[in-house]
PAZAPA-4460 file (N, C-alpha, C; in steps of 0.05 Angstrom, whole numbers, plus 32768, in hexadecimal, padded with zeros to 4 digits):
% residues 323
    n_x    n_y    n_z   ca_x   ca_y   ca_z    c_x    c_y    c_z   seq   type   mol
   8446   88A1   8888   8461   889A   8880   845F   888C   8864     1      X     A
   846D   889D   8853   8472   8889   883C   847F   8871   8836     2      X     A
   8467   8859   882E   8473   8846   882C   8491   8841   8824     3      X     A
   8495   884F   880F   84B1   884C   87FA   84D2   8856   8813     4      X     A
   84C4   8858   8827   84DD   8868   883E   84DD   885C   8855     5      X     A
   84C8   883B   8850   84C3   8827   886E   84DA   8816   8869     6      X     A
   84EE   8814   8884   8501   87FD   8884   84F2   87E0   8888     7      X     A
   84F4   87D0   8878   84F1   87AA   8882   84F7   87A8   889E     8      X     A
   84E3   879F   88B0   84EC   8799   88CD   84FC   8797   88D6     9      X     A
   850F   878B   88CA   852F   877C   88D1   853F   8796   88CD    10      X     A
   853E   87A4   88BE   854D   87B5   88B7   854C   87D5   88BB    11      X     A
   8539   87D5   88D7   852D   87F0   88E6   8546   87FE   88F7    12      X     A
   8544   880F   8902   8560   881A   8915   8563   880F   8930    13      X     A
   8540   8803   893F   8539   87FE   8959   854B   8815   8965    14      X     A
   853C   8825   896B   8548   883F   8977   854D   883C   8996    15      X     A
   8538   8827   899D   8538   8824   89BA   8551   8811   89C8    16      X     A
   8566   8809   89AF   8580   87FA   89BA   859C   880E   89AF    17      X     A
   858E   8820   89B4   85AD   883C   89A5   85B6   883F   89C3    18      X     A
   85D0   8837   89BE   85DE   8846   89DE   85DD   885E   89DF    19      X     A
   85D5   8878   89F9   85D7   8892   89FA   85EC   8895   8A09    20      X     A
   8600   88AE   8A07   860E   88AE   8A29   862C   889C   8A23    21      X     A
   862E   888B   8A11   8650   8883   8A06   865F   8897   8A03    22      X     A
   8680   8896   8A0E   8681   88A6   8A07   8695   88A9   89EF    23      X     A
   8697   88BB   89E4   86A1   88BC   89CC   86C0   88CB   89CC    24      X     A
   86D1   88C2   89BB   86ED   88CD   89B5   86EF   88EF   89C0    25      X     A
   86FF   88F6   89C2   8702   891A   89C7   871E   8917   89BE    26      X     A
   8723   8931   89A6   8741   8931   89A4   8747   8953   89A1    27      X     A
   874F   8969   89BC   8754   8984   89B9   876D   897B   89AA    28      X     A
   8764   8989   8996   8777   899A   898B   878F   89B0   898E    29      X     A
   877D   89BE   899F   879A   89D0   89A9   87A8   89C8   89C1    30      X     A
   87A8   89B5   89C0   87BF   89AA   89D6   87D5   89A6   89CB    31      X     A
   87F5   89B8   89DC   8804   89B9   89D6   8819   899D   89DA    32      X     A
   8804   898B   89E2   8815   896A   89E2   880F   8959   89C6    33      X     A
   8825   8968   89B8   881F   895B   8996   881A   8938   8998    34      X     A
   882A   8928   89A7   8839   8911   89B0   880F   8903   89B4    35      X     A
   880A   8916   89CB   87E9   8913   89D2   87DB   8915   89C6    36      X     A
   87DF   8920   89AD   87C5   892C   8997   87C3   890A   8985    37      X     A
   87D7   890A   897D   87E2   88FA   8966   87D9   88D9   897B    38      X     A
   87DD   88CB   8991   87DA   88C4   899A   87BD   88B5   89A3    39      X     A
   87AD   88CD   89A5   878D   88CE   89AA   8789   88CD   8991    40      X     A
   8789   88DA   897D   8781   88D0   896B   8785   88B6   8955    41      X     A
   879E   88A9   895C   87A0   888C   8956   878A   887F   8968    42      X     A
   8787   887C   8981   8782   8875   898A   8764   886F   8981    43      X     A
   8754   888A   897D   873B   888F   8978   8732   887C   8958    44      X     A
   8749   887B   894B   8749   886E   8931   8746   8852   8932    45      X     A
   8754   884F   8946   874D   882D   894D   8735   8827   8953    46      X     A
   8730   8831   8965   871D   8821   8979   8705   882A   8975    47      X     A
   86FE   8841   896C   86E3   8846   895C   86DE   8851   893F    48      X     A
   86F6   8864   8935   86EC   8868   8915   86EA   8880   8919    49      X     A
   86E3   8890   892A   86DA   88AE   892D   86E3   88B8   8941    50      X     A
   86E3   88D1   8946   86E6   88E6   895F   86DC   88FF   8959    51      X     A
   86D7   890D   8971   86DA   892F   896F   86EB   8938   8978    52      X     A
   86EC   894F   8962   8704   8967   896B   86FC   8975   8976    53      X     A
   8709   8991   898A   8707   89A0   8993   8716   89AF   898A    54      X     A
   8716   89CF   8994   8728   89E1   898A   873B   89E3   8972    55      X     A
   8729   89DE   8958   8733   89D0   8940   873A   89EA   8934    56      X     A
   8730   89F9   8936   8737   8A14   8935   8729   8A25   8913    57      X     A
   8714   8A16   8915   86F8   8A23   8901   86E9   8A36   8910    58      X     A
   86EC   8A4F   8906   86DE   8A5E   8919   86BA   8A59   8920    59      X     A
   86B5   8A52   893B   8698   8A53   8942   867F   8A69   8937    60      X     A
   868C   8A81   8933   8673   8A8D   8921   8675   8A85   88F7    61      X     A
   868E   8A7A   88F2   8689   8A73   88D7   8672   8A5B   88DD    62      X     A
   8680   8A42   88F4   8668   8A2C   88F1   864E   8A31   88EE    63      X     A
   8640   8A47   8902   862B   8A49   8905   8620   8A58   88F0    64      X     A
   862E   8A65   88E0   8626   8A6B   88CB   8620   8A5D   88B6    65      X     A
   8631   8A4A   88AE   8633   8A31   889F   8619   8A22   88A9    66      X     A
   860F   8A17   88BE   85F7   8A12   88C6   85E2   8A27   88B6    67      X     A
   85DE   8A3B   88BE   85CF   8A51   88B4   85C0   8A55   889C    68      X     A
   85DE   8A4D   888A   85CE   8A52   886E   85C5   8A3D   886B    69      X     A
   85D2   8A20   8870   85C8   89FF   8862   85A6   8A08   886F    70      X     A
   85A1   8A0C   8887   8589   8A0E   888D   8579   8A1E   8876    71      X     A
   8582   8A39   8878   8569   8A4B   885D   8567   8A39   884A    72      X     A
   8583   8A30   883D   8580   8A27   8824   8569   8A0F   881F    73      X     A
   8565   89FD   8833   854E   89E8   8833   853D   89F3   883C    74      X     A
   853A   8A0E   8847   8516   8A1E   8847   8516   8A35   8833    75      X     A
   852C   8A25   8821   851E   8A38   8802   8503   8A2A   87F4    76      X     A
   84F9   8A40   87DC   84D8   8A2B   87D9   84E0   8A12   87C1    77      X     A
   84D4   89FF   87C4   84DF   89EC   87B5   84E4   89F1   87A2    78      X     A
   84CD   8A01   8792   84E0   8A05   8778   84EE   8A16   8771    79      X     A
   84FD   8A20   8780   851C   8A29   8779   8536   8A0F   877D    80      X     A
   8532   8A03   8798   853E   89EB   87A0   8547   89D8   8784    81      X     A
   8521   89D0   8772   851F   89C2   875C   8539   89C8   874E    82      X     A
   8541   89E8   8744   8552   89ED   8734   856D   89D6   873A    83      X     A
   856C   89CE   8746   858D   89BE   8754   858A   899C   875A    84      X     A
   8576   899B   8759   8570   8979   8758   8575   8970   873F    85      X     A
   8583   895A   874B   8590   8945   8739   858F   8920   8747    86      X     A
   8586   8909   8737   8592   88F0   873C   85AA   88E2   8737    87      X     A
   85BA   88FD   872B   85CB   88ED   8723   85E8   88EE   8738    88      X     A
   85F2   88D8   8743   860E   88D7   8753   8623   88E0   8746    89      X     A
   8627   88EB   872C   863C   88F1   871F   863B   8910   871D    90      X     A
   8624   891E   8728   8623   893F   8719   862C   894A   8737    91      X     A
   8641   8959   8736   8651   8967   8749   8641   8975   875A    92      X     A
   8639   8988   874D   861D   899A   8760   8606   8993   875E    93      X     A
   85F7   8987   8778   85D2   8982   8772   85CC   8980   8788    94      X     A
   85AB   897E   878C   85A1   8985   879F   8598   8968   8795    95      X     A
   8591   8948   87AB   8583   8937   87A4   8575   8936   87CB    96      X     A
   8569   8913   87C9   855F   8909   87E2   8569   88F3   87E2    97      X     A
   8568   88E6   87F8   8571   88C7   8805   8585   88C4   87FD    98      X     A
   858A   88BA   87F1   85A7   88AC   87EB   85AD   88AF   87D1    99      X     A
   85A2   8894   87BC   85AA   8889   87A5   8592   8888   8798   100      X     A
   8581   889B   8790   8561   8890   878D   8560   887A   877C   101      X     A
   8575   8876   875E   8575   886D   8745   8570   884D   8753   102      X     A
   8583   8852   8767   8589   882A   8771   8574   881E   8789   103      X     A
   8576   8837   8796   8561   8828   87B5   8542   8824   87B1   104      X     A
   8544   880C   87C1   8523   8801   87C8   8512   8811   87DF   105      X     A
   852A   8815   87EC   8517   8827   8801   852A   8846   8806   106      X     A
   8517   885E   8807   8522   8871   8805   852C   8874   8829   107      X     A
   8549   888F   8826   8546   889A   8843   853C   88B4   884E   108      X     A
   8532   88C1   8862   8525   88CF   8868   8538   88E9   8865   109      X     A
   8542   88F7   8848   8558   8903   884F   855A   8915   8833   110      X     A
   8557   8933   8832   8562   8941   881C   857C   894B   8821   111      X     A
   8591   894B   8810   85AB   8954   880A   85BA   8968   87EE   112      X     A
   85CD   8979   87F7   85D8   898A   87E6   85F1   8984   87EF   113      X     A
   85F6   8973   87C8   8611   8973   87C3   8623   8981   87BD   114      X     A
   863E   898A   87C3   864D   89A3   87B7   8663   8991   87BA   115      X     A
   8672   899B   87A5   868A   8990   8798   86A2   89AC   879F   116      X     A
   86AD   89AF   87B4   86C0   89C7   87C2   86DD   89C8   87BA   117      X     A
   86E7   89B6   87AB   8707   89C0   87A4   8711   89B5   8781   118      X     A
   8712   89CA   8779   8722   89E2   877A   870A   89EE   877D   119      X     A
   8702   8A02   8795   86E8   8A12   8793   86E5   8A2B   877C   120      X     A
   86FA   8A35   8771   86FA   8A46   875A   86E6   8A38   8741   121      X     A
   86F1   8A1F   8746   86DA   8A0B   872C   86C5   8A0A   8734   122      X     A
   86B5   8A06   874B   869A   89F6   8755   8687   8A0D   8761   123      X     A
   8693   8A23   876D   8685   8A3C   877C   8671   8A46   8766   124      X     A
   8682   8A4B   874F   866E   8A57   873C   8650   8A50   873A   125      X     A
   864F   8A2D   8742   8634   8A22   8737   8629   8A23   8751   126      X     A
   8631   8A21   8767   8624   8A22   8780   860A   8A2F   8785   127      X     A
   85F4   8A26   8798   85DF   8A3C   879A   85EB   8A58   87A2   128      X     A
   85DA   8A63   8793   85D8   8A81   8795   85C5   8A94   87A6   129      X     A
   85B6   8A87   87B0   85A2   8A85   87D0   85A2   8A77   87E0   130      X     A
   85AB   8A75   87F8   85AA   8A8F   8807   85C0   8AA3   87FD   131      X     A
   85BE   8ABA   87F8   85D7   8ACF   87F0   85ED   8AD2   87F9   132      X     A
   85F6   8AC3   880D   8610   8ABC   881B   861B   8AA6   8819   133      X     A
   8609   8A8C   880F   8612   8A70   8814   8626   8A6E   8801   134      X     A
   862B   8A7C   87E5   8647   8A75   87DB   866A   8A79   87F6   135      X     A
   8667   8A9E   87FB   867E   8A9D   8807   8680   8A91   8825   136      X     A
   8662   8A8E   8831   8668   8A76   884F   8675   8A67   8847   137      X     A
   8665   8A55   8838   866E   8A37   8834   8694   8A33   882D   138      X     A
   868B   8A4D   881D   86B3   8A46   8811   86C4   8A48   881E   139      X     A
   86BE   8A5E   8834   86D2   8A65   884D   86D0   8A42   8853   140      X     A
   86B9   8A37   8861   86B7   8A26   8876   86C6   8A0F   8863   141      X     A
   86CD   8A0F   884D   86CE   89F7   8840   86F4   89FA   883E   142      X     A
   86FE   8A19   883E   871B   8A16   8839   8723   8A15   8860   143      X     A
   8713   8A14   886E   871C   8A0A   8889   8717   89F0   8891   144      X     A
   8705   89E6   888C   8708   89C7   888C   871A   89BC   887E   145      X     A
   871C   89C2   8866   8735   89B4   8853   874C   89B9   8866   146      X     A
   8754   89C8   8870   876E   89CB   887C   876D   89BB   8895   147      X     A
   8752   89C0   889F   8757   89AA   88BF   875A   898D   88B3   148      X     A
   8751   897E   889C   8751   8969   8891   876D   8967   8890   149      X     A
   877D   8978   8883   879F   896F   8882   87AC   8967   88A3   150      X     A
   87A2   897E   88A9   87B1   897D   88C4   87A9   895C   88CD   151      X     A
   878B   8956   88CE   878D   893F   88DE   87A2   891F   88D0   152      X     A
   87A1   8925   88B4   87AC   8912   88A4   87CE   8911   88AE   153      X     A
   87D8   8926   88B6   87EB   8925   88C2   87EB   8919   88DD   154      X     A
   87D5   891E   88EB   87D3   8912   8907   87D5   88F2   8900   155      X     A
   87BD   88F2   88F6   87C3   88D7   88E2   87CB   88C0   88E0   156      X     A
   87E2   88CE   88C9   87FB   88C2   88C3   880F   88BC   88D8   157      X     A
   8810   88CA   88EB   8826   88D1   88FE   881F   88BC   8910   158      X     A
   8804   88B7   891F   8802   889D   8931   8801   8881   8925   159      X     A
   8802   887C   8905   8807   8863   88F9   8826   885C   88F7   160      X     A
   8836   8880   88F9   8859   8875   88F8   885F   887A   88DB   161      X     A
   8856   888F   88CC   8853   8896   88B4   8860   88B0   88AF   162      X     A
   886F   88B2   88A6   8878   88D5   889D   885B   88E4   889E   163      X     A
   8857   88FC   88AF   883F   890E   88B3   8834   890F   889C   164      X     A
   8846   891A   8885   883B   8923   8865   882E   8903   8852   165      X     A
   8834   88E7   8862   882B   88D8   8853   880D   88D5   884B   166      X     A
   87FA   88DA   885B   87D6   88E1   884D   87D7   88F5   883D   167      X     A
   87DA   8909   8840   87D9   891D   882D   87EB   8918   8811   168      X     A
   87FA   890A   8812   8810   8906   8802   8805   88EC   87E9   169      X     A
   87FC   88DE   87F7   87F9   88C3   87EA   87DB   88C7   87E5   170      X     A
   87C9   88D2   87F1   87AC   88DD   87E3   87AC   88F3   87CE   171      X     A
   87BF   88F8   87BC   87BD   890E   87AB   87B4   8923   87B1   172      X     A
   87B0   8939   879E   879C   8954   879F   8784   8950   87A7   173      X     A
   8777   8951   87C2   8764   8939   87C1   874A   8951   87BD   174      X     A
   8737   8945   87AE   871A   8953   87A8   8710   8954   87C1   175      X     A
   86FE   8967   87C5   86EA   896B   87E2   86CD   896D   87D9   176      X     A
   86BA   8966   87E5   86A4   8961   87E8   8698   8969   8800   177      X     A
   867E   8974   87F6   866B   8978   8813   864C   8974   8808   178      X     A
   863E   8962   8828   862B   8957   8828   861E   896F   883C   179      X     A
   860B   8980   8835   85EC   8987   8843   85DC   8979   8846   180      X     A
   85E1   8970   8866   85BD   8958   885F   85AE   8970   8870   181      X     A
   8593   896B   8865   857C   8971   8875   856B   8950   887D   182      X     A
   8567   8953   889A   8554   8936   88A0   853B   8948   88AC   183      X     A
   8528   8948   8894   850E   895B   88A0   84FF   893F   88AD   184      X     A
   84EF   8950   88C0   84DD   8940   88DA   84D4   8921   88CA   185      X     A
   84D0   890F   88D8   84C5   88F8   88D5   84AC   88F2   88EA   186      X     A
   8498   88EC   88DA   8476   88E2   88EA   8484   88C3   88F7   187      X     A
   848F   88BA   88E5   849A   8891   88FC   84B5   888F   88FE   188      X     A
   84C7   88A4   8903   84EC   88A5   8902   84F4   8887   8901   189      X     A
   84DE   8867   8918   84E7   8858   8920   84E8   8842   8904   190      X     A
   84D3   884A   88F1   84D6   8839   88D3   84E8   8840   88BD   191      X     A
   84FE   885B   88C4   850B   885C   88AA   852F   886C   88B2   192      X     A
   8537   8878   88A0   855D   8880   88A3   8555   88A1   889C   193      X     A
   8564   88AB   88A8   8572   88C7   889D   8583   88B9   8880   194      X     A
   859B   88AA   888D   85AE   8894   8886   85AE   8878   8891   195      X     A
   85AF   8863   8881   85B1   8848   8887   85D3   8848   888F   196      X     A
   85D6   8834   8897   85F3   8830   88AF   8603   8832   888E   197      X     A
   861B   8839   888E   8630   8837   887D   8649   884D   8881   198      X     A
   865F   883D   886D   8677   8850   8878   867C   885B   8861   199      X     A
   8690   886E   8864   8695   8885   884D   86A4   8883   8844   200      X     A
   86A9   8880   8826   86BB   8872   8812   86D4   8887   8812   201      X     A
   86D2   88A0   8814   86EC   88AF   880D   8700   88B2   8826   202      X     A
   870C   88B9   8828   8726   88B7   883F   8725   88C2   8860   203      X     A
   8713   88E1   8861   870D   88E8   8872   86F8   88F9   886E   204      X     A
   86E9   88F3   888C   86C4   8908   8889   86CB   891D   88A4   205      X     A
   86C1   892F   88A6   86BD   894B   88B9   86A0   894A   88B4   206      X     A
   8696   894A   88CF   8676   8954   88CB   8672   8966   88E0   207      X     A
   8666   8976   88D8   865E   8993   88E7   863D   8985   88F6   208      X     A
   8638   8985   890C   861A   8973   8916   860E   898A   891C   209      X     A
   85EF   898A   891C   85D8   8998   892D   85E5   8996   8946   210      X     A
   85E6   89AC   8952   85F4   89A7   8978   85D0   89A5   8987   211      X     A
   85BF   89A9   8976   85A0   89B1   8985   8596   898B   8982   212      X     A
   85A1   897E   8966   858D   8964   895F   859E   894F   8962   213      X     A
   859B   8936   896C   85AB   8925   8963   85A3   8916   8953   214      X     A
   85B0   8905   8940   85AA   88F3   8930   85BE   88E1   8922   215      X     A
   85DC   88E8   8931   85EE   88D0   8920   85F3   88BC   8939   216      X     A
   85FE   88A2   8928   85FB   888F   8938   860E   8880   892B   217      X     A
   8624   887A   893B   863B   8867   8930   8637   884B   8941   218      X     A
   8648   8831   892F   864F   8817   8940   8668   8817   8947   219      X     A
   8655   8812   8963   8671   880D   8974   8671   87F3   898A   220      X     A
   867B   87E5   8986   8678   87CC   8990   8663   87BA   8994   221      X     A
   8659   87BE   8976   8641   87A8   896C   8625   87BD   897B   222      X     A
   862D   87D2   8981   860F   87DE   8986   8617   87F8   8979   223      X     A
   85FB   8806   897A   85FA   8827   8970   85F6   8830   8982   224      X     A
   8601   8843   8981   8613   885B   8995   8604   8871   898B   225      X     A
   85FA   8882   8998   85F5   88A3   898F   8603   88B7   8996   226      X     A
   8610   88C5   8983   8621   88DB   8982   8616   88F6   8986   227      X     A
   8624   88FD   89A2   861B   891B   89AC   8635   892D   89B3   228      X     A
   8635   8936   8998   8656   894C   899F   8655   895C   89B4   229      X     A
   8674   8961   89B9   8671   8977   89D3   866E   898E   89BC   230      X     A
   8664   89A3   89C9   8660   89BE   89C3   867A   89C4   89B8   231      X     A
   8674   89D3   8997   8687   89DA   8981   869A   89C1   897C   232      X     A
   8692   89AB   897A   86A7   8997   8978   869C   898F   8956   233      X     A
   86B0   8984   8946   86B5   8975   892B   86B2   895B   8932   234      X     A
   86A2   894B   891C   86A2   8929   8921   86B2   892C   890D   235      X     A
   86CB   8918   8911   86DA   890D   88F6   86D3   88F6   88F6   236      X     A
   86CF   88E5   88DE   86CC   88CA   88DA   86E4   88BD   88C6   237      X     A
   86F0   88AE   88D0   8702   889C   88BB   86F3   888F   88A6   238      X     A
   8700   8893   888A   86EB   888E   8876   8702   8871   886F   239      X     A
   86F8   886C   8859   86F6   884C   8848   871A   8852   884D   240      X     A
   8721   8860   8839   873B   8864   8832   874E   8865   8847   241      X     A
   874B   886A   8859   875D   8874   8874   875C   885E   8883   242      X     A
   8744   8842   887C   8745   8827   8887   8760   8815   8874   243      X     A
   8757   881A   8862   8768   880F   884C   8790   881B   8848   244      X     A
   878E   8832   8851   87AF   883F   8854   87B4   8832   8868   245      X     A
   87A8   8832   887D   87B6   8820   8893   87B1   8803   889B   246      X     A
   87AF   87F5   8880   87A9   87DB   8881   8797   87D4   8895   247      X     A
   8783   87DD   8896   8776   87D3   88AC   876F   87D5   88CC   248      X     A
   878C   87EA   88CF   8789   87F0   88E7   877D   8800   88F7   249      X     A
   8772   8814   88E5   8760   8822   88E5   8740   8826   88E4   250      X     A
   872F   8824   88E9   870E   881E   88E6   86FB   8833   88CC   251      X     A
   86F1   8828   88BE   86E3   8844   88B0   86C3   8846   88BB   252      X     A
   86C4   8851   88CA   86A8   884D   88E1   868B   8844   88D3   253      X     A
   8683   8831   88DC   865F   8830   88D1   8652   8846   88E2   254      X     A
   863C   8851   88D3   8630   8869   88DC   8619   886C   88D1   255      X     A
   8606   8871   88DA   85F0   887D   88D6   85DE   8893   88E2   256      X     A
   85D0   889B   88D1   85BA   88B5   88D5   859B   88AC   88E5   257      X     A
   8595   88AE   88F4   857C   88B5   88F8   8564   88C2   88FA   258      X     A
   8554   88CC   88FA   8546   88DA   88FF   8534   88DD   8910   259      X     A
   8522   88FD   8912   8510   88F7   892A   84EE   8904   8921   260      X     A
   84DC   8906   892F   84C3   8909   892D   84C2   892E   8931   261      X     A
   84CF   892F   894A   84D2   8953   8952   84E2   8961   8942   262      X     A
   84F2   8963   8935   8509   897C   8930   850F   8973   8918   263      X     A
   8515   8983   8901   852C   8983   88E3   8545   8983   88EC   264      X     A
   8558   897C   88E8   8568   8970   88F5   857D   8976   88D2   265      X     A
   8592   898A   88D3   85AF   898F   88BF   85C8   8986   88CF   266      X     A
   85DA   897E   88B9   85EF   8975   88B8   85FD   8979   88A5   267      X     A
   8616   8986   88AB   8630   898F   8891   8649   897A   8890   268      X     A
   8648   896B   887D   8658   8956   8878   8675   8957   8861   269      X     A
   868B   8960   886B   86A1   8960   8858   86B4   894D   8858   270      X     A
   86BD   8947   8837   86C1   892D   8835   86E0   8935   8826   271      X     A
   86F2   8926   882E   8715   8924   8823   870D   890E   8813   272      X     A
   8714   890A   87FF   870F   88FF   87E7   872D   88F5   87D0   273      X     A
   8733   88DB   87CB   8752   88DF   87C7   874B   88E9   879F   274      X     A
   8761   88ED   879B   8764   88F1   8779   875A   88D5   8775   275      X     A
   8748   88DB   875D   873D   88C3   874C   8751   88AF   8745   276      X     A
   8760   88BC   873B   877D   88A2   8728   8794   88A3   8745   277      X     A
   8794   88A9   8755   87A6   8899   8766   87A6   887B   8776   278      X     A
   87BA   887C   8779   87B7   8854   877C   87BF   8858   879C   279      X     A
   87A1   8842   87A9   879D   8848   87C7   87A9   8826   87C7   280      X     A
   87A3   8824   87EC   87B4   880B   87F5   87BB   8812   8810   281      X     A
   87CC   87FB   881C   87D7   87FA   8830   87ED   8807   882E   282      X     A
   87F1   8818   8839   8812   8827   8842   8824   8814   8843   283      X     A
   8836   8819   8837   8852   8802   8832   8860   87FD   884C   284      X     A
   8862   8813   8859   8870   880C   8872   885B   8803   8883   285      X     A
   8844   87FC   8886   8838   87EA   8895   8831   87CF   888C   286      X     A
   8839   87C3   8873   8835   87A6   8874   884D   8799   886D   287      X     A
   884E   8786   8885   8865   8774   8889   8856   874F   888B   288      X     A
   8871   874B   888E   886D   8729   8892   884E   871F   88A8   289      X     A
   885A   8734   88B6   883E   8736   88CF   8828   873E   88CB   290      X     A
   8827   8752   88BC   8813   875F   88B3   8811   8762   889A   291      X     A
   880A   8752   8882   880A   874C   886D   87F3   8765   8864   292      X     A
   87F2   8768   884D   87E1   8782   883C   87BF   8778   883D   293      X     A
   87AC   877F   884A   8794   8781   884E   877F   877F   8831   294      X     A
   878A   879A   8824   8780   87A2   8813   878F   879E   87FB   295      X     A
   8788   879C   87DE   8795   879A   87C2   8794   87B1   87BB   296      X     A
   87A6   87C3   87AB   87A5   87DA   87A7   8789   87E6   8789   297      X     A
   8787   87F6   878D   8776   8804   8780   8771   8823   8774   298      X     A
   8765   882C   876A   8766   884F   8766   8743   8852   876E   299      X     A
   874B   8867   8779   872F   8874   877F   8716   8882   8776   300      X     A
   871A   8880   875C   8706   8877   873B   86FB   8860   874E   301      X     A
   8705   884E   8741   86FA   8832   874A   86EE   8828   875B   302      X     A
   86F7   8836   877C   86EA   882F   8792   86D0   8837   878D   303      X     A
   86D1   885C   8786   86B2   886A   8785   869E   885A   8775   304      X     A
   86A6   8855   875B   869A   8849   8749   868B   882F   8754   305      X     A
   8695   8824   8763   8695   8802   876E   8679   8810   8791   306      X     A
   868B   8823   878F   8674   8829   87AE   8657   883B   87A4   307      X     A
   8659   884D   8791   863C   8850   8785   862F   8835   8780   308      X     A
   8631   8826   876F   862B   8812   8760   8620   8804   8775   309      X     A
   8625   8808   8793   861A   87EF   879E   85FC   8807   87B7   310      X     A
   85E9   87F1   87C0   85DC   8800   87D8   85E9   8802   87F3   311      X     A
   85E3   8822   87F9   85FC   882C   880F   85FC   8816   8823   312      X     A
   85E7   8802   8828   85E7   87F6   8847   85F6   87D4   8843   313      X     A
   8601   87D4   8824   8608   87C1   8821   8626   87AE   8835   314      X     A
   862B   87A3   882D   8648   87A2   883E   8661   87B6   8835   315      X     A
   8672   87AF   8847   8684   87C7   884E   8693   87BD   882D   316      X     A
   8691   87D5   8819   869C   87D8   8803   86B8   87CE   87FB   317      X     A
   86CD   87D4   8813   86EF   87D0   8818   86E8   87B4   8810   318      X     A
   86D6   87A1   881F   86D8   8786   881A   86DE   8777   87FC   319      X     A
   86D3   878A   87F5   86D3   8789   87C9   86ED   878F   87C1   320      X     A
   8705   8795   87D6   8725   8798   87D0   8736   8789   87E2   321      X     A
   872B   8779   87F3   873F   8763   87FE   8750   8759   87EC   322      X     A
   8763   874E   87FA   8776   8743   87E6   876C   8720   87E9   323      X     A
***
């Protein structure tokens, strides 16, 4: 094990105190009890930060396709891969590892391909061009997630007491993003991260999981939890922003990656992202005399800027916008 990827004692995963077997949110989708949809999923927003969907209505052979290529593409030979590496957090398309290399002391056990997906007419062009399919998978899979993302922002909005159109509305044209991790095998999984615990600065995450590996792990009541979707299910995670629209009432989940000794272990991560120059905050109709404004307003330039700038496992970033 390379030194440069050993966690400080204190700061290991202890794998042997992860709860298995919790169980976790479920929100079908096609249930014709709108009242129930919208409902469970407030609900799920409270009390843990995340859920899965069901019957979200992404077709199961696009997913597994979408799996398919991210896999070739990281058993291409490195140096083709090389062509696409970058350290830099600001270059739209790249292939990097761990996290932040420029800033961290200790690396994570983890290569990633960044793609920058909306307007995809702009970003497809530069995309890998091997595997020979991964431009039009990905784009399909990327203009059906965007749409399940609206839908849920309406779910949303609707259990905070919000006009449906208010997320979508008040997050601008919002940019999309997607994270390919690959977590190839680990010789000591118990000394290092896929990902160190942290939450996700942009508004809302969809992650597509290995249904064969596990490796995410959220907090949930001062312990880690391991996340095992039901079959064809979506993890949504409430990101930074969606804590902050609803003053608080909302969770933006801590989460982390693990890894293991047996299996490579992929994950497809898409991210709702608000317009850079729009001004985020607490929703007006939720702060009153009672419930005074949480957060000071901001644009989402600023947050990113303020959340690169720091190491991912630092404290929860929002805190840097209290009022």
């Amino acid at each position: 094990m390379p030194g440069s990827y050993v966690r400080p004692e204190s700061q290991r995963p202890r794998l042997a105190d992860v709860v298995s077997g919790a169980p976790i949110p479920v929100v079908d989708l096609s249930s014709p009890d709108r009242a129930a949809v919208v409902r469970a999923i407030g609900d799920a927003c409270r009390s843990h930060g995340f859920f899965q969907v069901l019957n979200h209505g992404i077709d199961a052979g696009l997913i597994a396709a979408v799996m398919g290529v991210g896999r070739e593409f990281f058993r291409l030979p490195a140096e083709e891969k090389a062509k696409l590496y970058s350290d830099d957090p600001a270059k739209k398309i790249r292939l990097s590892t761990s996290f932040n290399v420029r800033k961290e002391t200790v690396h994570n056990w983890r290569d990633y391909l960044r793609l920058h997906c909306h307007p995809l007419d702009q970003f497809v062009p530069d995309w890998p061009s091997n595997p020979p399919d991964f431009k039009e998978t990905i784009s399909s899979y990327c203009k059906e997630v965007r749409e399940l993302g609206f839908r849920l922002y309406a779910a949303i909005s609707e259990s905070l007491g919000l006009e449906a159109s208010y997320m979508k509305d008040t997050l601008g044209d919002q940019e999309q993003h997607m994270a390919v991790n690959f977590y190839p095998r680990c010789p000591e999984p118990e000394l290092t991260y896929g990902l160190p615990a942290h939450t996700d600065p942009n508004a809302l995450t969809i992650l597509l999981m290995d249904q064969d590996v596990a490796g995410l792990q959220v907090l949930h009541g001062g312990k880690w939890v391991a996340v095992n979707p039901k079959p064809g299910a979506l993890i949504v995670n409430i990101g930074d922003q969606l804590q902050a629209l609803s003053n608080g009432q909302y969770r933006s989940v801590w989460h982390r990656a693990v890894v293991n000794s047996d299996r490579e272990r992929l994950s497809v991560a898409s991210f709702l992202c608000p317009c850079n120059d729009v001004e985020l905050g607490p929703a007006r109709k939720l702060v009153t005399e009672e419930t005074p404004a949480v957060y000071r307003s901001y644009t989402y330039d600023e947050y990113y800027k303020k959340f690169w700038s720091r190491n991912l496992d630092q404290e929860h970033c929002l805190e840097l916008f209290r009022t």
